[in-house]
N, C-alpha and C positions, 0 to 999 in steps of 0.2 A: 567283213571282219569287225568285231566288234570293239569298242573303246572304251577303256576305262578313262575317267577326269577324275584325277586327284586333285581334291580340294588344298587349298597353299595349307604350309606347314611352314614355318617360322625356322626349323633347321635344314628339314630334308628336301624340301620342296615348294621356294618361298613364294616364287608367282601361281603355283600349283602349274597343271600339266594335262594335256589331253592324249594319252599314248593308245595305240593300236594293240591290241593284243590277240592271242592266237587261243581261240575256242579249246577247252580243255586243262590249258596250263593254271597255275595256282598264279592268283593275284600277286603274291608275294615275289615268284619269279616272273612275273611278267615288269613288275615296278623295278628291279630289281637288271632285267634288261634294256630298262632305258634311262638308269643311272640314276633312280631315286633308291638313296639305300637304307631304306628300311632295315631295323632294327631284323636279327633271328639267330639270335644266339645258341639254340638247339638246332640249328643248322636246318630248321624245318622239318622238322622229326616227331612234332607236335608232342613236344613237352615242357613248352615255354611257355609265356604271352607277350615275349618283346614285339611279334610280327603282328600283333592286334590291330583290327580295321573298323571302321564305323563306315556299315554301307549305308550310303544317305539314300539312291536311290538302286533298282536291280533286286534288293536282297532279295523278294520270291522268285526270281529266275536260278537262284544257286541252288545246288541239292542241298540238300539237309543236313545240317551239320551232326558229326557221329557223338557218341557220349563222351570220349576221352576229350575232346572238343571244347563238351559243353563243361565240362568240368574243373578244368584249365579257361575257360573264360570265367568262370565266375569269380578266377583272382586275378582279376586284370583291372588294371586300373582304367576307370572312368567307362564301363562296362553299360553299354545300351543294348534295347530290343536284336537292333541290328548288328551288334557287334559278330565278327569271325576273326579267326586267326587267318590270314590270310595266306600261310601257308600251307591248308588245309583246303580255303574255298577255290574251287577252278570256275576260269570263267565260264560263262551261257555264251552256247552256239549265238544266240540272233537276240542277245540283251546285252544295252551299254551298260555300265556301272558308274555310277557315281561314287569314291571313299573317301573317307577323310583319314587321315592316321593320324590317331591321339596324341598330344603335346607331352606328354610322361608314357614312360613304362615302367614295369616292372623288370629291371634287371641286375640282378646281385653278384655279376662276373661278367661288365662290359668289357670287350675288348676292340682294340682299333683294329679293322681287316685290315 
């Protein structure tokens, strides 16, 4: 089973994390299932960029991110090579992931779950 380590985050996840996750699923519900709660305002519908990810390491294991993706990344703040939304990228069968989730997003109707 492969592992994502999320890099510490100063709100959601201050010592950072090494979780298990299940080949297939989007990063975003995978973090998401073990209580780091990432921002996704569009409910992951991919018409946001609150759930924006910086893969530090993995990112050539993921499929290729689609246009509608690429497009909505390009208004995301603090937006790198590696950047996804990550509730778009699903993890790789037989690659761990390394991410970090950015210190801002972009969201104009945060709401408390």
């Amino acid at each position: 089973m492969p592992q994502i380590v999320v890099l510490p985050h100063v709100e959601l996840c201050p010592e950072g994390a090494v979780i298990d996750a299940v080949p297939g699923k989007s990063i975003c519900d995978s973090l998401l299932e073990h209580g780091i709660e990432i921002e996704h305002a569009c409910e992951k519908s991919c018409a946001c960029t609150t759930c924006h990810v910086i893969v530090r390491e993995g990112f050539a294991a993921l499929t290729p991110s689609e246009e509608d993706e690429d497009d909505l990344l390009d208004k995301a703040w603090g937006l790198e090579p590696t950047s996804r939304l990550s509730c778009q990228a699903l993890v790789p069968a037989e690659q761990d992931l390394v991410v970090e989730i950015p210190r801002y997003s972009i969201n104009h109707a945060k709401e408390n779950h």
